[in-house]
VEXZAFI-500018 format. One record per residue (C-alpha): residue number from 1; x, y, z. Coordinates in steps of 0.5 Angstrom, whole numbers. Layout:
% residues N
     i       x       y       z
   NUM       X       Y       Z
...
//
This chain:
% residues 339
     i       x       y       z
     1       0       0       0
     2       6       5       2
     3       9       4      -5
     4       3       6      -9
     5       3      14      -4
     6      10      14      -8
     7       9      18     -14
     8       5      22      -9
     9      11      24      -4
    10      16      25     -11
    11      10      30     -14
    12      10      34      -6
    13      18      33      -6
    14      18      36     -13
    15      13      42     -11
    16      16      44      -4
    17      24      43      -7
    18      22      48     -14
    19      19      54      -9
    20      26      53      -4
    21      29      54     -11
    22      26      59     -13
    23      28      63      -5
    24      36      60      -7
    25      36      64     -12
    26      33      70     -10
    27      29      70     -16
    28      23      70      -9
    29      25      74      -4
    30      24      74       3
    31      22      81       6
    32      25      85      11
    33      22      88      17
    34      24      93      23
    35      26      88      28
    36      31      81      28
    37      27      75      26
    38      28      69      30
    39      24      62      26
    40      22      57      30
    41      20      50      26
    42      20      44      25
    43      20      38      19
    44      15      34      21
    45       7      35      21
    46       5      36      28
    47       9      35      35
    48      16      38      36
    49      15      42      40
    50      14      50      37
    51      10      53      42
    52      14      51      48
    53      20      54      45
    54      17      60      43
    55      15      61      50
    56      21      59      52
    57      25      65      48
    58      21      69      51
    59      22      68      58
    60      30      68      55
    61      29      74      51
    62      26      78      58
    63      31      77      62
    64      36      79      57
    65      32      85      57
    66      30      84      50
    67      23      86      48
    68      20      81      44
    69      13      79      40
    70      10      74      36
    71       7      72      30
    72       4      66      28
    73      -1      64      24
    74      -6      61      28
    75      -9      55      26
    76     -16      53      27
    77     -18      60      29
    78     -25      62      28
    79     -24      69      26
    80     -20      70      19
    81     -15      75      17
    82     -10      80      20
    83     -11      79      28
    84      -9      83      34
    85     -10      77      39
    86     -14      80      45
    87     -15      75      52
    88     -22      74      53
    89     -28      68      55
    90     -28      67      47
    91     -21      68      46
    92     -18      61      44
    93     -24      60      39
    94     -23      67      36
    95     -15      67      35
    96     -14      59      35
    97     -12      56      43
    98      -3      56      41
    99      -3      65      40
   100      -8      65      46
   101      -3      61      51
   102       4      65      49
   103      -1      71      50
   104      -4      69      56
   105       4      67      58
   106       7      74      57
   107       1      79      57
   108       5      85      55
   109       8      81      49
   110       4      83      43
   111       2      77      39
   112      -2      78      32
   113      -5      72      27
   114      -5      73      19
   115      -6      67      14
   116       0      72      11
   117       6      73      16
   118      10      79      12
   119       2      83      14
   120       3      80      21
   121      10      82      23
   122       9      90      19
   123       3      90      23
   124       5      88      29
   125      12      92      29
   126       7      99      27
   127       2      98      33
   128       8      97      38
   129      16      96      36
   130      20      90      39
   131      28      88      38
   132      25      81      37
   133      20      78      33
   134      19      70      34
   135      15      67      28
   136      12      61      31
   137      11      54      26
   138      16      59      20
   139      22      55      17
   140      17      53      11
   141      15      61      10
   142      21      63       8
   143      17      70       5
   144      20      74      11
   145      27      74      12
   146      30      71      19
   147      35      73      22
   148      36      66      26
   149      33      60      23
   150      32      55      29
   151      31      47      27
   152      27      43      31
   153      27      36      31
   154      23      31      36
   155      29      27      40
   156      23      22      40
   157      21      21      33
   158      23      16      28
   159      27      17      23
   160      22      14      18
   161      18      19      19
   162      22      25      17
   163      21      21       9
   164      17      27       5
   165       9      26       5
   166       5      23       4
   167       9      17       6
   168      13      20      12
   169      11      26      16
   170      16      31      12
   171      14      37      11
   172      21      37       5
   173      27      33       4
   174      31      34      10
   175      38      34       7
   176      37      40       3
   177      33      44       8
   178      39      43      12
   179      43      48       9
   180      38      53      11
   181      39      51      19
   182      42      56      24
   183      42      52      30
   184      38      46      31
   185      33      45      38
   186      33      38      40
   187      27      37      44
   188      24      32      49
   189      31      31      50
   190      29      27      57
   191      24      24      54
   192      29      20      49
   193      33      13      51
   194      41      16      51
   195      41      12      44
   196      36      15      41
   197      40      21      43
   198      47      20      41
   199      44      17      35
   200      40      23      32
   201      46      28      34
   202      51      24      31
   203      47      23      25
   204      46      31      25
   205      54      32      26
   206      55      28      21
   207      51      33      15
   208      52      40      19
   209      57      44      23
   210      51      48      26
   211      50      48      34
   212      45      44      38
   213      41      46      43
   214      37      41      47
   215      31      43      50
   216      29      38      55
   217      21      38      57
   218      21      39      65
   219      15      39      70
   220      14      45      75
   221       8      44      78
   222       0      43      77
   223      -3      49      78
   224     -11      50      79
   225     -14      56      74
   226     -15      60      81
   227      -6      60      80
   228      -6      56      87
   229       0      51      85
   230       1      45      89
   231       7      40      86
   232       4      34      88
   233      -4      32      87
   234      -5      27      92
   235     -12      23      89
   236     -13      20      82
   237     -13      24      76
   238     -17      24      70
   239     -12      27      65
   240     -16      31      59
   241     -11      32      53
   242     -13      35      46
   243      -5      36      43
   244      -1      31      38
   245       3      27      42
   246      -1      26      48
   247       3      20      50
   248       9      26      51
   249       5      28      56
   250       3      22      60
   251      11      21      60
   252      12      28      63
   253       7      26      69
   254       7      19      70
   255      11      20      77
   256       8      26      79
   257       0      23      79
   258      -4      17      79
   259      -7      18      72
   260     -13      14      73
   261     -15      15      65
   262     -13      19      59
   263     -18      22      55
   264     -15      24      49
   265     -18      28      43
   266     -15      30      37
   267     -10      36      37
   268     -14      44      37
   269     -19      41      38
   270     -26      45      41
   271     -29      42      47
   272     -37      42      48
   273     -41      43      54
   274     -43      36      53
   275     -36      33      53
   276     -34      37      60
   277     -41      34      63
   278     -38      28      61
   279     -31      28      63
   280     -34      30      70
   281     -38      24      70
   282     -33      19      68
   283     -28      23      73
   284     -33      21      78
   285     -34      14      76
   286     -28      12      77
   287     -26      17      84
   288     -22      22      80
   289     -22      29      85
   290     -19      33      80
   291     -18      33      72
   292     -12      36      69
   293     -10      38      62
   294      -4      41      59
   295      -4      49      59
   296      -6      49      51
   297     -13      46      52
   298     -14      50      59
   299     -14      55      55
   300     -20      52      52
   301     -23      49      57
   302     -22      55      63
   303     -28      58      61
   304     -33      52      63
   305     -35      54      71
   306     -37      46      72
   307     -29      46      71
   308     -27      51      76
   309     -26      48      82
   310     -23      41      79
   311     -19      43      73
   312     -12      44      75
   313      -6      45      69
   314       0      41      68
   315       6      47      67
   316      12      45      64
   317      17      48      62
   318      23      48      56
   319      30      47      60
   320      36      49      54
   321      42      46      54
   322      47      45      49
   323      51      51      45
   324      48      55      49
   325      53      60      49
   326      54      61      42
   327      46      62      41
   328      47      68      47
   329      53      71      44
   330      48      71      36
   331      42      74      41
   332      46      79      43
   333      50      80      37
   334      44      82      33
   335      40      87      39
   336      47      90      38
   337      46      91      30
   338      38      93      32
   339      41      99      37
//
């Protein structure tokens, strides 16, 4: 069966390698805004990590000092067009649930959604000028010039995977898009065996000289939606998870609580009033005081009242390591040139 999706990925290889052609040669350009650009993507559809990064270049960026934004498309949003993202009750249906967790994190951060990322970083950069721009989910939009190219790869994720769709997971052939790396992000570094992870630095060693990051996914505590934190829920707990790679999650908590079921949907996706009645029920039925979830579905699921007083989110957070220096050192270099 696999064998016949092949003219499929040589079709969608072809596409997607002519368009990074065309931006090699310049005959496309890529557009230059008001502010130094950091790119965080990805190869693979799905689960890498990008928005726990982009929250965590912000964090590193604000203790430098550096004013930073974020632009990023807002996947699932209802609201179309070119949008500045505002908090509020409806917010993660209007902006998409990913824009209103980075915005929720960092409140005086400004965060704009577009289908067109060029009209979001020029209209974020006129309504408030920041140092540095992050574009969340970017290493494919190569229509707005970035000044670090960050490369994120799962430490987790099979490389069979990073084959071109449809028969992999491949957004592009992964060897041309090498060239285009200015630091690589392993994430889930914890949560990788020690051979997965001295497999995939040595594969990347072996086709580029560029840093590494590692980026390991590490719990901080639950926190209730009222903010009172507790780093150890003492009952069972029925985890709600709407992300890709619910497994990632179970891993990170697996010794922090008794999990007694994991509900899972797909990723983005938008909770009902009858799905929550139901998660309550079923919490009850099996003796689950609390209900816990990731900080991305708590932003949709926060606004349900019949959750307010069992809903506690699970706060994680990235711990970078690695070529840590050379990465401050291009920071500061380029708020420098901003200067």
């Amino acid at each position: 069966m696999r064998e016949l999706l092949f003219p499929l990925k040589w079709a969608y290889q072809g596409a997607t390698g002519f368009r990074n052609w065309l931006f090699d040669k310049n005959i496309r350009k890529a557009h230059v805004v008001g502010a130094k650009v950091i790119s965080v993507g990805n190869l693979t559809v799905g689960g890498t990590g990008k928005t726990p990064v982009t929250l965590a270049l912000l964090k590193l960026l604000a203790e430098k000092g550096y004013s930073a934004g974020v632009v990023t498309r807002g996947y699932k949003r209802q609201k179309k067009g070119l949008l500045k993202v505002e908090l509020g009750a409806n917010a993660a249906t209007d902006f998409g649930d990913e824009p209103v967790l980075i915005k929720t994190s960092f409140p005086e951060a400004p965060v704009w959604v577009g289908e067109k990322k060029v009209a979001a970083a020029r209209k974020l950069l006129e309504t408030q000028p920041v140092t540095f721009l992050v574009l969340d989910d970017s290493f494919q939009h190569r229509s707005l010039h970035r000044d670090i190219n960050l490369l994120l790869l799962d430490a987790t994720e099979p490389m069979k995977n990073y084959r071109v769709m449809p028969v992999g997971l491949g957004r592009e052939s992964i060897v041309p898009a090498l060239r285009r790396v200015d630091f690589f992000v392993l994430t889930k570094t914890n949560l990788a065996s020690n051979d997965e992870l001295k497999d995939l630095i040595f594969w990347i060693k072996d086709k580029s000289d560029k840093p590494v990051l590692l980026a390991a996914y590490g719990f901080e505590c639950f926190r209730s939606v009222t903010n009172k934190t507790e780093i150890a829920l003492k009952d069972g707990a029925y985890l709600v998870t709407g992300v890709a790679k619910p497994d990632t999650v179970e891993k990170v908590i697996e010794n922090r609580v008794k999990i007694v079921k994991h509900k899972t949907f797909d990723d983005h996706h938008r909770y009902t009033n009858l799905e929550v009645e139901t998660m309550i029920d079923e919490a009850s039925q099996l003796g689950a005081r609390w209900i816990v979830t990731t900080a991305k579905d708590a932003v949709k699921l926060s606004p349900f009242h019949a959750l307010r007083d069992r809903l506690w989110i699970i706060d994680m957070a990235i711990q970078f390591e690695g070529d840590l220096q050379a990465f401050y050192a291009d920071i500061d270099r380029l708020a420098r040139a901003r200067d």
